[in-house]
LOVOTOR-66608 format. One line per field, with one value per residue (C-alpha): residue number from 0; residue in one letter; x, y, z negated. Coordinates in Angstrom, 1 decimal. Each point is the difference from the previous one (the first is absolute). Layout:
// residues N
i	[NUM:...]
aa	[a:...]
u	[X:...]
v	[Y:...]
w	[Z:...]
END
This chain:
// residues 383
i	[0:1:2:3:4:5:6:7:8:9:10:11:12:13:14:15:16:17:18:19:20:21:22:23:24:25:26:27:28:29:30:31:32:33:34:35:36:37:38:39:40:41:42:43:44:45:46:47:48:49:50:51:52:53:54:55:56:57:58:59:60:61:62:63:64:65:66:67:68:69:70:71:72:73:74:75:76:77:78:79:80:81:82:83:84:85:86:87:88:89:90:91:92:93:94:95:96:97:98:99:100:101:102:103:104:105:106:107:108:109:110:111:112:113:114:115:116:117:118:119:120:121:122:123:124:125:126:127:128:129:130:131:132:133:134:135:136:137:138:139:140:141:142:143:144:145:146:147:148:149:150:151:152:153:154:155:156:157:158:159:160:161:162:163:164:165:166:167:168:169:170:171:172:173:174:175:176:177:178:179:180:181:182:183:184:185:186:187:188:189:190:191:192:193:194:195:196:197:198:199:200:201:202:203:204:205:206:207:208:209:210:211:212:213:214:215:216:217:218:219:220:221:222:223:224:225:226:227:228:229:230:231:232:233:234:235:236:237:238:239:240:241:242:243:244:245:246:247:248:249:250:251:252:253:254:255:256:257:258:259:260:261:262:263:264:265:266:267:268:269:270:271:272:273:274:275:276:277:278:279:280:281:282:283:284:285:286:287:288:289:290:291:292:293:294:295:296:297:298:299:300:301:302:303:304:305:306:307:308:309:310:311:312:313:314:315:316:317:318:319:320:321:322:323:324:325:326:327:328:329:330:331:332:333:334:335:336:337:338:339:340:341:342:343:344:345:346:347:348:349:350:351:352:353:354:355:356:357:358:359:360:361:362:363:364:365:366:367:368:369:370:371:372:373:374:375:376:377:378:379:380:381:382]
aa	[x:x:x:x:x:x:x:x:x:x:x:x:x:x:x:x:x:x:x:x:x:x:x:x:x:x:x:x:x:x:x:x:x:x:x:x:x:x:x:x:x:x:x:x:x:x:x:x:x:x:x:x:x:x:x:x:x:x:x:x:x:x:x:x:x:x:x:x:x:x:x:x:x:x:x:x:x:x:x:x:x:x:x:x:x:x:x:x:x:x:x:x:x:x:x:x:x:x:x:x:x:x:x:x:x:x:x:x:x:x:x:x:x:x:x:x:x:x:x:x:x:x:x:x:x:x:x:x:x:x:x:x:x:x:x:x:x:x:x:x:x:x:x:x:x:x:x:x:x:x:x:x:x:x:x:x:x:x:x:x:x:x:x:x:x:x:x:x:x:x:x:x:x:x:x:x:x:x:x:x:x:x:x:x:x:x:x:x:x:x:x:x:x:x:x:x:x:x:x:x:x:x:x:x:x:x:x:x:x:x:x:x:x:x:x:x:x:x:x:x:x:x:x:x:x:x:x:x:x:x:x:x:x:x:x:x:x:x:x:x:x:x:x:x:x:x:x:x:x:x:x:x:x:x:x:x:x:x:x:x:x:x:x:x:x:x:x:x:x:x:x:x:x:x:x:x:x:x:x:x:x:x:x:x:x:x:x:x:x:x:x:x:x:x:x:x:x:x:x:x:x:x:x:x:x:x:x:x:x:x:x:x:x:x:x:x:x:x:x:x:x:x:x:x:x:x:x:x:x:x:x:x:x:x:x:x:x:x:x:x:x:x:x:x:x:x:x:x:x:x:x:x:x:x:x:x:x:x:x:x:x:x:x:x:x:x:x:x:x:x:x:x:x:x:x:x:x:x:x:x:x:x:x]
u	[-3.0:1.5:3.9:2.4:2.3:3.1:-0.6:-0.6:3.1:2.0:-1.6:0.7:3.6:1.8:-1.6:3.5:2.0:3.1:1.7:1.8:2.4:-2.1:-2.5:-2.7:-2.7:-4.1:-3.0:-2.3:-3.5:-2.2:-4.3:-0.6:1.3:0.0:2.8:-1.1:3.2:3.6:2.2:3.6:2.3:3.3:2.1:2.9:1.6:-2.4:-3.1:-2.5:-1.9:-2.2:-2.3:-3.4:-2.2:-3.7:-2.7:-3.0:-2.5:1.9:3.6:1.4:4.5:1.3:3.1:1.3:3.3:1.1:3.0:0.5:2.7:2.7:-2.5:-2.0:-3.0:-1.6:1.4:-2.2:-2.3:-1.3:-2.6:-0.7:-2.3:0.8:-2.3:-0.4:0.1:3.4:1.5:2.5:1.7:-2.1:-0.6:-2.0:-1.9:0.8:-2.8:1.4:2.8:1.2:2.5:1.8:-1.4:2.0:-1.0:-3.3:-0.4:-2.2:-2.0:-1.3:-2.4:-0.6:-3.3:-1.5:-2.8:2.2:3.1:-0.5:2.8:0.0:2.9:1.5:2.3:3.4:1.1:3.2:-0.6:-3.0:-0.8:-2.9:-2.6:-1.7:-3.0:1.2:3.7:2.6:3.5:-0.9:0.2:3.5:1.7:-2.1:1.6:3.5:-0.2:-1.9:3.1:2.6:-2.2:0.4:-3.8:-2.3:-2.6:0.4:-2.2:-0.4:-1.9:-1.5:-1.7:-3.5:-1.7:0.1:1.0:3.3:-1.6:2.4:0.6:1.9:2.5:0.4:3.5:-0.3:3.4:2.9:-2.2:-3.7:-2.3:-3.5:-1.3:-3.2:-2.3:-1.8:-3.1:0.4:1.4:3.7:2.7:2.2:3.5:3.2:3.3:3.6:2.5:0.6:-3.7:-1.0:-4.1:0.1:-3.6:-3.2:-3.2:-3.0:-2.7:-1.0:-0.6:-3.2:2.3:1.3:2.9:3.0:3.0:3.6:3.0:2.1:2.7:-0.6:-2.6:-1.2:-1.9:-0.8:-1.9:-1.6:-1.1:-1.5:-1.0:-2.5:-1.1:-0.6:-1.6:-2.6:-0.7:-0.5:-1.8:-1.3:2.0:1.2:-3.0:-1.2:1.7:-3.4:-2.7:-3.0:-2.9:-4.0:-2.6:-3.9:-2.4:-4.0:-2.2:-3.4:-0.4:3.4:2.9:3.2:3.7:3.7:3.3:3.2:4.0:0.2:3.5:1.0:1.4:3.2:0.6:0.5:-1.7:-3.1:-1.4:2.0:2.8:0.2:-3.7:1.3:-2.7:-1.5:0.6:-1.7:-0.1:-0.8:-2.2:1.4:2.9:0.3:-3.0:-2.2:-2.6:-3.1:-3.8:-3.0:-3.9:-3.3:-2.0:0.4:1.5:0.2:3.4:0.0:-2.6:1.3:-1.2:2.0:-1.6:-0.2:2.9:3.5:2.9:3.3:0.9:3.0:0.5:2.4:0.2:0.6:0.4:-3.2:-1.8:0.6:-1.7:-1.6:0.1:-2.3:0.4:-1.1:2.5:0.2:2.9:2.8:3.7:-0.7:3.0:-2.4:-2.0:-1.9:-1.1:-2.4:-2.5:-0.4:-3.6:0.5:2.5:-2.1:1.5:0.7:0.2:2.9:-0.4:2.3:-0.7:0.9:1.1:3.0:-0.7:3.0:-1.8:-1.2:-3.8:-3.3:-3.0:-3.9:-2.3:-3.8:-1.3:-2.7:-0.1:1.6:3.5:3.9:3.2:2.9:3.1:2.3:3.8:2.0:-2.1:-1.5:-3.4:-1.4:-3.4:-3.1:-3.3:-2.6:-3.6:-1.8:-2.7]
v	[17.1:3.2:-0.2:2.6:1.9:-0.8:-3.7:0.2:1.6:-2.5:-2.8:1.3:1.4:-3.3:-3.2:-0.4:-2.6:0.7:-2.1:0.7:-2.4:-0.5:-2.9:2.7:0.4:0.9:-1.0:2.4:-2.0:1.7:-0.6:2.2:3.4:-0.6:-1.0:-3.3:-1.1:1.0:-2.4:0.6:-3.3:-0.9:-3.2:-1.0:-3.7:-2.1:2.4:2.7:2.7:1.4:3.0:0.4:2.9:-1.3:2.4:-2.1:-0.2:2.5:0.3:-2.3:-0.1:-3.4:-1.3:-3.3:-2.0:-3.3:-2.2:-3.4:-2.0:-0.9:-2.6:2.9:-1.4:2.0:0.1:2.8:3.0:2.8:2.3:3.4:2.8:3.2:3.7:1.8:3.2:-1.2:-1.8:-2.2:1.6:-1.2:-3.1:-2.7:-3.0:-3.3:-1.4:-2.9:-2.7:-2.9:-2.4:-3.1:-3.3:-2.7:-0.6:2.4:3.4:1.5:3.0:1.5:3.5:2.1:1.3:2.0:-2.3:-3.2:-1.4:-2.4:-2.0:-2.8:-1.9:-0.5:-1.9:1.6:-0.2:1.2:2.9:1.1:3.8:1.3:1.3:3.8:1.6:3.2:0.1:-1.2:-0.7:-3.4:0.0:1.6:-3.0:-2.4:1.7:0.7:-4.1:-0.3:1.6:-2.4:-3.1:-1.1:-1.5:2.1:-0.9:0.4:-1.2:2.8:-1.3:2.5:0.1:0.5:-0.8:-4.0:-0.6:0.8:1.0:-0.5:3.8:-1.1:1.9:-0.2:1.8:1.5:1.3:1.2:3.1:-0.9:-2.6:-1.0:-0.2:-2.6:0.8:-3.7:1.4:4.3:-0.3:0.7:3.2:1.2:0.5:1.5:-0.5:1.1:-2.1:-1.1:-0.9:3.6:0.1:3.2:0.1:-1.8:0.3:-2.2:2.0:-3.1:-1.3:0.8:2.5:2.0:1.5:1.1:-0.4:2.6:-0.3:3.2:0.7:3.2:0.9:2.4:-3.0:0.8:3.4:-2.0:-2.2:3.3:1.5:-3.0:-0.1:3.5:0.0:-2.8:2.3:3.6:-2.0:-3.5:-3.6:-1.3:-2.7:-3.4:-1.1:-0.5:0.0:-2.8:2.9:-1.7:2.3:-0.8:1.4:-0.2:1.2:-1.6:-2.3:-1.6:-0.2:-0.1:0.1:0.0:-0.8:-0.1:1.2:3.8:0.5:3.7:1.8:1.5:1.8:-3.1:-0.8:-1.8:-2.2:-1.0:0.5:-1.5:-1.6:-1.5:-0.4:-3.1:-1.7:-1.3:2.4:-1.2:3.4:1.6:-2.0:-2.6:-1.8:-0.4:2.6:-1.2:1.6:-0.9:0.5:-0.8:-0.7:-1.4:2.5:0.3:0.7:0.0:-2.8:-1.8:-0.9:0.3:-1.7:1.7:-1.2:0.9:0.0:0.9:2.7:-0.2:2.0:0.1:3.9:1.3:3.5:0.0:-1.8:-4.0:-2.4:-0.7:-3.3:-1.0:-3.7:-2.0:-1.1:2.4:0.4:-0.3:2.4:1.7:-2.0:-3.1:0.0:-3.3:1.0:-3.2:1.9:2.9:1.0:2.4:2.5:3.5:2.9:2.6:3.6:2.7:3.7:3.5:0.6:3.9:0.2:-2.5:-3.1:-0.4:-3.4:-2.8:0.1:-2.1:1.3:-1.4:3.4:0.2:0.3:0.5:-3.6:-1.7:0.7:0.1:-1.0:2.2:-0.6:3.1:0.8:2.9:1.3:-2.9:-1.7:-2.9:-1.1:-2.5:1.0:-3.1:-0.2:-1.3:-2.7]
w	[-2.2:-0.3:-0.6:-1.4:2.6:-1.0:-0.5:3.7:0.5:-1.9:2.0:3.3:-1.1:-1.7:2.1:1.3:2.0:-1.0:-3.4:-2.7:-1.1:-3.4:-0.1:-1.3:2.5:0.5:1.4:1.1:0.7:2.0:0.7:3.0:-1.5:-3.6:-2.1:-1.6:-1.9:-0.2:-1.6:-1.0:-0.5:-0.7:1.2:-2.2:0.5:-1.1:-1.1:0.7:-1.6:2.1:-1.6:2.2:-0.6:1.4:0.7:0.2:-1.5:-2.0:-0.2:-1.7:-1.1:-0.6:-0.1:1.5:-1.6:2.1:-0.2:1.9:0.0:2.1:2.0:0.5:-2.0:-2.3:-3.6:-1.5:0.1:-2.3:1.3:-2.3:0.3:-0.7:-0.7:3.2:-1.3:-1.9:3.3:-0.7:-2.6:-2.9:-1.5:1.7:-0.9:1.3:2.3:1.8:-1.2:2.0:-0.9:1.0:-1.5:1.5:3.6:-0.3:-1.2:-3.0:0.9:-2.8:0.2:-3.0:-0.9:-3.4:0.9:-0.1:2.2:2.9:1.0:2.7:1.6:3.4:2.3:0.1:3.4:1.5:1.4:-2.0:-0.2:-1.4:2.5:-1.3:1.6:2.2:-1.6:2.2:-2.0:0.3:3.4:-0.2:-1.8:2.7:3.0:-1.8:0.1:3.6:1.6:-1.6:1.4:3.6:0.5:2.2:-2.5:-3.8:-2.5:-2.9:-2.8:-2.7:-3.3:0.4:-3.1:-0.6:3.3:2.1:3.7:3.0:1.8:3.1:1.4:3.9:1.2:3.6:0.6:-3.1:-1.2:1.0:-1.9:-0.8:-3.3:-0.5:-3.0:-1.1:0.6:1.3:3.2:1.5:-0.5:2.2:-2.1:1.1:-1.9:0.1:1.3:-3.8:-0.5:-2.1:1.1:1.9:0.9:-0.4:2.0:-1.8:3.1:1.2:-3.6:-2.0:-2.2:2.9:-1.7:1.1:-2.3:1.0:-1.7:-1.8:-1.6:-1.7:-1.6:-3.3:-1.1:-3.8:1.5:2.2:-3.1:-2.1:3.2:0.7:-3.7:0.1:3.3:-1.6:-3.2:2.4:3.0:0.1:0.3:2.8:-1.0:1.0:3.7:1.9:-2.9:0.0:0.9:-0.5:1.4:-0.4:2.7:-0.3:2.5:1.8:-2.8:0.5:-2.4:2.1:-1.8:1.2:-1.6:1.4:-0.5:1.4:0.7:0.8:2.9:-1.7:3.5:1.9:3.8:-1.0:2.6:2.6:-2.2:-3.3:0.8:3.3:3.3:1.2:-3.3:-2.7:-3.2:-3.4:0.0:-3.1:-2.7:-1.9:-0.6:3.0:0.5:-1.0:0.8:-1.6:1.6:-1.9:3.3:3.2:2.8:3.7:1.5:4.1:0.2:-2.8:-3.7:-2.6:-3.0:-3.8:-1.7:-0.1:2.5:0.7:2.5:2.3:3.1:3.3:0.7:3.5:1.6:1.3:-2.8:-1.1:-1.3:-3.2:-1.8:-2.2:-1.8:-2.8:-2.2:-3.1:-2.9:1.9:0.5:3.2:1.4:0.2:2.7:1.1:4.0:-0.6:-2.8:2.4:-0.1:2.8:2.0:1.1:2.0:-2.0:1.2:-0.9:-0.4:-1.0:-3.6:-2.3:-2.0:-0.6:-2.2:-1.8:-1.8:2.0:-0.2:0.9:-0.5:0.4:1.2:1.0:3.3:1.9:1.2:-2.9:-0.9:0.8:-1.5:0.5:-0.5:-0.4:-0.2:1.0:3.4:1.0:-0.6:1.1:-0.8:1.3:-0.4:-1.8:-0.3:-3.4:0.3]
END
């Protein structure tokens, strides 16, 4: 995604370490080299407003307004949206309320279509948890550091239920982050528990989050919406793709989550060697034949499958197994129908989308799979 010079220049000029004495700071999140969110929040006593500015699928401003009391559980939230093209400086519409009703708390979401409100426990330290914005964590380690356990549990709202994201201290500055169900972060903090850095790369999200404290951050807002209206949105973080295939009287088809490069390393990097990849995002990749095929001396029946592989630098191995539906983070070694070697080539151009594709050949057929410079592929016959 093509980026404007300057915003590049501002990124690489204000990502500072140094503070100010104000409580007004950023978060620059990062997916490979794209900006994916830069938020902008204040900390006063017993409150926050935190304004985030969200580019995918498109960008997005919304504004964030917490207080809690002196227990530090949550007392209320209001979340408002506001015109991109207007930043933050016109009026918004409230989105999100959450209130305190006795010993639970009343989320309520506002829709032209109708409002849906559920209800929640209201514990302690409650915070609510938001997909790639990282305030939230802010407040969690501003109370990690105060707390003398090497293990702190940090419960968040997400949706009807408040999921545990445990907090594991390794020394004064350096922690570990557990997402319920994502994987683990590497966080570093001041000494007064300000989040410094986060590093989600071993998560499915792999972002990395940097703290600033000076930044031109209503451009940046009009800069984005303007970059969406001149070029194209930031879009959909690793788009559900479905390709069809039809050749020698067989109908083939492929979905899966293709995630893009963004100018990170690609396999053995952010796709790590000699371990099992989901093959794509989100939900598992799933491959569809209408006849029976040959794969190194053995059948695969028609019918549908998931895909899952364990690249190497020299090839890896294909997995091909029975159970169908699932998040590619479930993987049940017992429904395996197979494992086949799978062979890895150079590719040009660059494939800046992760790709599979089913192609004729003289002896049946391949599947390729295709990201950055890198293919690998088996070769099947059709019976």
């Amino acid at each position: 995604m093509r980026q404007s010079f300057y915003i590049l220049l501002v990124l690489s000029l204000f990502v500072s370490c140094g503070q100010k004495s104000s409580e007004e700071a950023y978060f620059l999140t990062k997916l490979g080299n794209d900006t994916l969110a830069v938020e902008r929040f204040l900390i006063e006593d017993q409150s926050i407003v935190a304004d985030v500015i969200l580019r995918s699928p498109k960008t997005s401003l919304r504004r964030y307004e917490m207080t809690w009391n002196e227990d530090e559980s949550l007392n209320e939230m209001t979340v408002t949206d506001f015109t991109p093209s207007n930043s933050f400086n016109s009026e918004g519409s409230v989105v999100q309320k959450i209130t305190t009703n006795g010993d639970s708390l009343n989320v309520v979401y506002y829709n032209p279509n109708g409002d849906r409100m559920l209800s929640t426990r209201n514990r302690d330290n409650l915070i609510p948890f938001v997909d790639m914005v990282h305030w939230p964590y802010e407040l969690a380690f501003n109370r990690a550091v105060k707390l003398e356990s090497d293990s702190i549990d940090q419960y968040m709202i997400t949706g009807r239920r408040n999921s545990n994201f445990i907090i594991h201290r390794l020394d004064d500055t350096s922690y570990t982050l557990r997402h319920p169900s994502r994987g683990v972060m590497d966080v570093t903090t001041s000494s007064q528990g300000k989040l410094m850095s986060l590093d989600a790369g071993q998560t499915t999200r792999k972002l990395k989050v940097e703290r600033a404290f000076e930044l031109p951050f209503d451009q940046l807002a009009t800069s984005f919406a303007e970059n969406d209206r001149i070029n194209s949105p930031f879009g959909t973080l690793s788009p559900p793709i479905t390709n069809a295939y039809h050749f020698s009287n067989t109908d083939f088809e492929v979905s899966h989550g293709s995630p893009a490069k963004r100018g990170r390393e690609i396999f053995g990097g952010i796709v790590p060697y000699n371990q099992r990849w989901r093959t794509g995002a989100n939900r598992a990749t799933h491959f569809k034949t209408s006849k029976n095929l040959m794969i190194q001396g053995q059948q695969v029946p028609a019918g549908e499958y998931t895909l899952f592989t364990i690249p190497e630098p020299a090839g890896g191995i294909l997995i091909i197994n029975r159970q169908t539906g699932q998040n590619g983070r479930s993987y049940d070694e017992s429904r395996d129908l197979m494992r086949v070697q799978m062979n890895r080539t150079d590719f040009n151009p660059l494939v800046e989308s992760f790709t599979i594709s089913v192609t004729e050949t003289d002896q049946g057929g391949r599947l390729n799979l295709m990201w950055d410079r890198t293919v690998y592929f088996i070769d099947f016959e059709i019976l």
